[in-house]
C-alpha positions as CSV (number, residue, x, y, z in Angstrom):
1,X,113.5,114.1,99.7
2,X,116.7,113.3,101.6
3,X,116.6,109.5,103.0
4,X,119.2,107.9,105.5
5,X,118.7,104.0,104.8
6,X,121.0,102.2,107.2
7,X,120.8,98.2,107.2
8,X,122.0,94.8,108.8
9,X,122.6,91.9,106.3
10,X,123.2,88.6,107.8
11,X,124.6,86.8,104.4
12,X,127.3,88.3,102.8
13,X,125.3,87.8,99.0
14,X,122.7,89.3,99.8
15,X,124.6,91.9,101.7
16,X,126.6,92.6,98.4
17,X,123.2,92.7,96.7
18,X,121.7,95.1,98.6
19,X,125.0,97.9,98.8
20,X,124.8,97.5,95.2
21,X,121.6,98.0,94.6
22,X,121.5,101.6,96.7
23,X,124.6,102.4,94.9
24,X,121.9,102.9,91.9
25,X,119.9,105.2,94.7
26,X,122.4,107.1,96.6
27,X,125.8,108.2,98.4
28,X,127.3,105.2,100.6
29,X,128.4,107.5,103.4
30,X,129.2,104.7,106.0
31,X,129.3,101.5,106.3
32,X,125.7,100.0,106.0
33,X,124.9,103.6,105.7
34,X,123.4,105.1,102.3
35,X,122.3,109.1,102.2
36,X,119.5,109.2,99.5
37,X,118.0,112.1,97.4
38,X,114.8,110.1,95.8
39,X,111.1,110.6,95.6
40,X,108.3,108.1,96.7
41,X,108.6,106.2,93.6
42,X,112.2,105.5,94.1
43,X,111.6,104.5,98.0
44,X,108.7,102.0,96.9
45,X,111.4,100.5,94.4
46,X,113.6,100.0,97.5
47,X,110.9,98.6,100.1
48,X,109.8,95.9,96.9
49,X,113.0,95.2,96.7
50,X,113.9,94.3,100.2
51,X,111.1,92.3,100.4
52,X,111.5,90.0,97.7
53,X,115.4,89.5,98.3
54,X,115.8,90.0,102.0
55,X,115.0,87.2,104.8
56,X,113.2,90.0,106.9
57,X,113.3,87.5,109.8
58,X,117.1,87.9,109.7
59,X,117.9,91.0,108.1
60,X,117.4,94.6,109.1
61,X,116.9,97.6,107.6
62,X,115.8,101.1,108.6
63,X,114.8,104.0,106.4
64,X,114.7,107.5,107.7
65,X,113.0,110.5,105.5
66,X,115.0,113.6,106.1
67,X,113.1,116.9,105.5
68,X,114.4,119.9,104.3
69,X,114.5,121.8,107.6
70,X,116.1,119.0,109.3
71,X,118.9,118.5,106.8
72,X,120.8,121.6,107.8
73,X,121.1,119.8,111.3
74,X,123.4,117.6,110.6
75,X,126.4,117.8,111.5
76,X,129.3,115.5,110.0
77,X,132.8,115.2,112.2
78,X,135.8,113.9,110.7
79,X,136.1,113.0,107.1
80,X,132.5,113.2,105.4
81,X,130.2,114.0,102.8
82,X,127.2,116.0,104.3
83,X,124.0,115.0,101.5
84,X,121.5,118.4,100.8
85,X,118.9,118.4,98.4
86,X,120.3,118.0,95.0
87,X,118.9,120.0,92.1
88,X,119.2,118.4,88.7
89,X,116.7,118.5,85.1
90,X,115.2,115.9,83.2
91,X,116.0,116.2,79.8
């Protein structure tokens, strides 16, 4: 499933922290903007993980689930990566 996790970091360590940890996740398409292809196991790993690292009485951050018909809605302007379900194996 296609995730749009946007977020406001008030500290700039654990604002590093947290872009590198989605880097692991997803596509950094903006600024404080990741697009994500992951399953429910992979958007539990990121809820944990903002709540054991984040000061959620400072911090923000939003996560948006994408479905599949919704996806082909969006439309990128200007320089962009548009995100669609990626297909890949386990091997």
């Amino acid at each position: 499933m296609i995730s749009l996790i946007t977020y406001d970091i008030t500290d700039s360590k654990r604002l590093k922290r947290m872009h590198t940890f989605l880097k692991e996740y997803g596509f950094n398409t903006q600024k404080s903007v990741f697009e994500c292809d992951i399953d429910a196991i992979g958007l539990k790993a990121i809820r944990e993980f903002c709540r054991t690292t984040l000061d959620l009485q400072k911090d923000k951050v939003r996560i948006y689930k994408i479905c599949s018909r919704c996806i082909n809605k969006v439309n990128v302007s200007g320089k962009g990566l548009k995100i669609t379900q990626l297909d890949y194996a386990v091997i």
